[in-house]
C-alpha atoms as one frame of an Amber mdcrd trajectory, in Angstrom:
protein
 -23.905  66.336  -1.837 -24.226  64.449   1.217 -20.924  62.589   1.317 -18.188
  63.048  -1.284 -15.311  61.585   0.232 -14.618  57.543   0.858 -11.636  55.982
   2.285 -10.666  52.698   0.686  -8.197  49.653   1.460  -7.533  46.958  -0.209
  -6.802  43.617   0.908  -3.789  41.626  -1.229  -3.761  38.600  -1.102  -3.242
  35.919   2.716   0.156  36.857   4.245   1.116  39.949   2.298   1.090  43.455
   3.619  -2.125  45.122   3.752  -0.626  48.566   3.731   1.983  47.807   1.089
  -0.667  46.538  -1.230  -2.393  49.779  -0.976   0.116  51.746  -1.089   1.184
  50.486  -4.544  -2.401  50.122  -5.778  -2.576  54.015  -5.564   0.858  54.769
  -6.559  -0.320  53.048  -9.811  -3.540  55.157  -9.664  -1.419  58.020  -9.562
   1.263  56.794 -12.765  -2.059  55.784 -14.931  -3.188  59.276 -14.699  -7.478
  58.396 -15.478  -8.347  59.722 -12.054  -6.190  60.973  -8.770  -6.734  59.660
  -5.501  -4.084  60.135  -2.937  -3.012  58.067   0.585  -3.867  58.895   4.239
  -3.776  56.739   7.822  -7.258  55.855   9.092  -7.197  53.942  12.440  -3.398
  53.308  12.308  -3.828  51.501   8.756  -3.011  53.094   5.426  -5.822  53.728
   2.928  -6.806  55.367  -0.394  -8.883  59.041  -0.288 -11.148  59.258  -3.084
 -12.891  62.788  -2.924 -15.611  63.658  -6.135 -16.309  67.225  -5.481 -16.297
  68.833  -9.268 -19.526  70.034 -10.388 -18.321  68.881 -14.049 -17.940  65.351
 -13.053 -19.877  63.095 -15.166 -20.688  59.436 -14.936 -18.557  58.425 -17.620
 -15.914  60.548 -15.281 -16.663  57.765 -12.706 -17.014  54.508 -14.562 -13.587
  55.201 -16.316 -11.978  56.386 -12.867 -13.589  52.599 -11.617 -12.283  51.090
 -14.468  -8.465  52.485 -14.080  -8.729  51.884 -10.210  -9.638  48.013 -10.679
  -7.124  48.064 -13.150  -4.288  49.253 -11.228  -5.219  47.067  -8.290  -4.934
  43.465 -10.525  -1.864  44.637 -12.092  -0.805  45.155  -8.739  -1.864  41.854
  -7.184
């Protein structure tokens, strides 16, 4: 594995908080339970971890994780 760990931020929508956006987005991530990703500061702004470092992690492990994290993030916006 040559990376395994991404950093991600999402952007709500003109003239609402940045870091409160994603700070909900993975609070949701965290209630829906499909997949855990947790928060850190990069550069002074907050953003989500996402680390897949599981030998047993499967594809289908991934597009469902996608498909929760998306989910989370419209039912946030």
């Amino acid at each position: 594995v040559v990376l395994n760990q991404v950093l991600v931020r999402f952007l709500p929508h003109a003239g609402a908080d940045a870091d409160a956006f994603t700070a909900e987005v993975i609070r949701r991530i965290q209630a829906d339970g499909t997949c855990w990703a947790g928060g850190t500061t990069w550069h002074g702004m907050h953003a989500m971890r996402i680390a897949v470092s599981n030998w047993s992690t499967t594809e289908n492990d991934i597009d469902r994780s996608a498909e929760a994290i998306l989910k989370c993030v419209h039912a946030a916006g």
